[in-house]
C-alpha positions in Angstrom: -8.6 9.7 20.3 -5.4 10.1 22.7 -2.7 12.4 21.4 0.6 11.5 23.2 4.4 12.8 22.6 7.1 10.3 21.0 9.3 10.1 24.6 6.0 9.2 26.4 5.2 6.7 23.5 8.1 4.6 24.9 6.8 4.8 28.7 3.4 4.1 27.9 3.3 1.8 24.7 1.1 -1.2 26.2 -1.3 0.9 27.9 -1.5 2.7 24.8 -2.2 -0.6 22.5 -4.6 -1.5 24.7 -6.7 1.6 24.3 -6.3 1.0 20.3 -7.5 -2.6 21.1 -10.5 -1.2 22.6 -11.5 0.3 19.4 -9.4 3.9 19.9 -6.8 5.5 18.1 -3.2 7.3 19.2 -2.1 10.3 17.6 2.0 10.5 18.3 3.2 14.1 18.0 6.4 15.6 17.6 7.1 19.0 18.8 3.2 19.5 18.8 2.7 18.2 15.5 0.9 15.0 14.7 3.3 12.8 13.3 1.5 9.3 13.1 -1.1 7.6 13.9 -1.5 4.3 16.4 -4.8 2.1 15.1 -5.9 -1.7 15.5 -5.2 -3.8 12.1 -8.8 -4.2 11.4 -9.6 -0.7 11.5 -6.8 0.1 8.9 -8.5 -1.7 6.3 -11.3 0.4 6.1 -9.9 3.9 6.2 -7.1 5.3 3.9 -3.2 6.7 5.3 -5.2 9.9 6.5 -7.2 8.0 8.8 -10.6 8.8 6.8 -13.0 6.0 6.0 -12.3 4.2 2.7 -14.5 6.2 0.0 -15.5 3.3 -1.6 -16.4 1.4 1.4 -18.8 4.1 2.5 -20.3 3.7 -1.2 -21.4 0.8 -0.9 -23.4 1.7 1.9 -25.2 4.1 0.0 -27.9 4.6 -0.5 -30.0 3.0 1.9 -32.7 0.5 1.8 -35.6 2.8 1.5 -34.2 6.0 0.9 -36.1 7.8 -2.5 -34.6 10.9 -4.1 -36.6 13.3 -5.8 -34.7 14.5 -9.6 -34.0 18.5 -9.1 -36.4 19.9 -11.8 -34.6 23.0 -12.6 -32.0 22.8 -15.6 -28.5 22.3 -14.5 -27.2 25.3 -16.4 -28.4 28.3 -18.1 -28.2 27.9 -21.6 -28.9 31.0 -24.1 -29.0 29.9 -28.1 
């Protein structure tokens, strides 16, 4: 991921596109801070405004094909009647 200043945004916007294009991402910053992020369209659909995968997408995923969890015997809290 590139990180890039907002005046060099404006000298360097298609060479920046086309790294996003290629799969990559842009953070703009602002006086050293991130400020937004540059992304392709299709990527954006799968992760939420903090540029995190989508929760429930990666659910879905899970678990997979052949994976077999074994049930913690030991009691989830300890009770004393």
């Amino acid at each position: 991921m590139a990180t890039v200043s907002v005046r060099d945004v404006n000298t360097d916007l298609s060479e920046l596109v086309d790294e996003v294009i290629k799969g990559g991402s842009v953070t703009i910053t602002r006086d050293g801070k991130p400020v937004a992020t540059l992304m392709a369209v299709e990527s954006d659909e799968t992760r939420d405004q903090s540029g995190r995968p989508n929760l429930v997408d990666f659910l879905k995923t899970f678990p997979e094909p052949g994976m077999v969890f074994e049930r913690n015997p030991s009691p989830s809290r300890d009770v004393d009647l």
